[in-house]
MIVO-924866 format. One record per residue (C-alpha): residue in one letter; x, y, z. Coordinates in steps of 0.05 Angstrom, whole numbers, plus 32768, in hexadecimal, padded with zeros to 4 digits. Layout:
<pts>
aXYZ
...
</pts>
This chain:
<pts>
x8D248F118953
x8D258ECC892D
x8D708ECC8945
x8D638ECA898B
x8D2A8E95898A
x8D578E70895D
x8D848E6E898C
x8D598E6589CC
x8D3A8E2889AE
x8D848E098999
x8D948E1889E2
x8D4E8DF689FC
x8D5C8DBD89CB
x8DA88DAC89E0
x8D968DBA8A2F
x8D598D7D8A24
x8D8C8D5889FB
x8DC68D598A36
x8D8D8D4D8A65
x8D748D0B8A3D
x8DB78CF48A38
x8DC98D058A7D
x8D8F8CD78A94
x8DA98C9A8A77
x8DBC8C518A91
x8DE38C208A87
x8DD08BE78AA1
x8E038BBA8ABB
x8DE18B808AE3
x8DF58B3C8ACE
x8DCF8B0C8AA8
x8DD78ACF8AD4
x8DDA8ACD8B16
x8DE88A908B3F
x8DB28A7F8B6E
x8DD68A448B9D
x8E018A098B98
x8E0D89CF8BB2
x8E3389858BB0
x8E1D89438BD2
x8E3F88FB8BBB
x8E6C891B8B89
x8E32893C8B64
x8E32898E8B5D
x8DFA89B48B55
x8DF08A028B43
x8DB08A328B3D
x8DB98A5D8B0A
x8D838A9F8AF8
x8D818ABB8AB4
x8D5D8B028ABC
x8D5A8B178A77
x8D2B8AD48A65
x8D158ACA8AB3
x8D338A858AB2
x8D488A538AE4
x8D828A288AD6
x8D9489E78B02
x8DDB89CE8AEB
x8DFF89958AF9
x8E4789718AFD
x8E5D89328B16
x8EA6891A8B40
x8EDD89188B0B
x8EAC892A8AD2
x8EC6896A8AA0
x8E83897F8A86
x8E4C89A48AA4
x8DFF898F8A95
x8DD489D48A96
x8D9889BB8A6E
x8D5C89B88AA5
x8D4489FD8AA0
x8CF88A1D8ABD
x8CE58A5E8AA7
x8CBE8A8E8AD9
x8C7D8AB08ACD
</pts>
């Protein structure tokens, strides 16, 4: 008699186990998303969204320039 309700309850504990595991998620969404761009007079301009820390990111390049100027930065409530 122990046998079997040994055995039940290894069966009950490995079906919740394949069920808990089965119910898992990855998730995959990105980080950083951009929001828009745009350019006027040789300037560039791009929204950026951070989801994990629910920030907004303006960045910023000018004509010919080789570096990229991300620091103005709002966070959302």
């Amino acid at each position: 008699m122990i046998k079997i309700a040994a055995s039940v309850l290894m069966a009950a504990c490995a079906g919740y186990g394949l069920h808990a595991f089965g119910q898992g998620r990855l998730d995959a969404r990105p980080t950083v998303v951009t929001i828009g761009s745009s350019s006027s007079n040789g300037m560039s301009f791009a929204w950026l969204y951070d989801s994990t820390e629910r920030t907004v990111y303006l960045c910023r390049t000018g004509q010919g320039a080789n570096t990229v100027d991300c620091s103005a930065k709002t966070t959302l409530p």
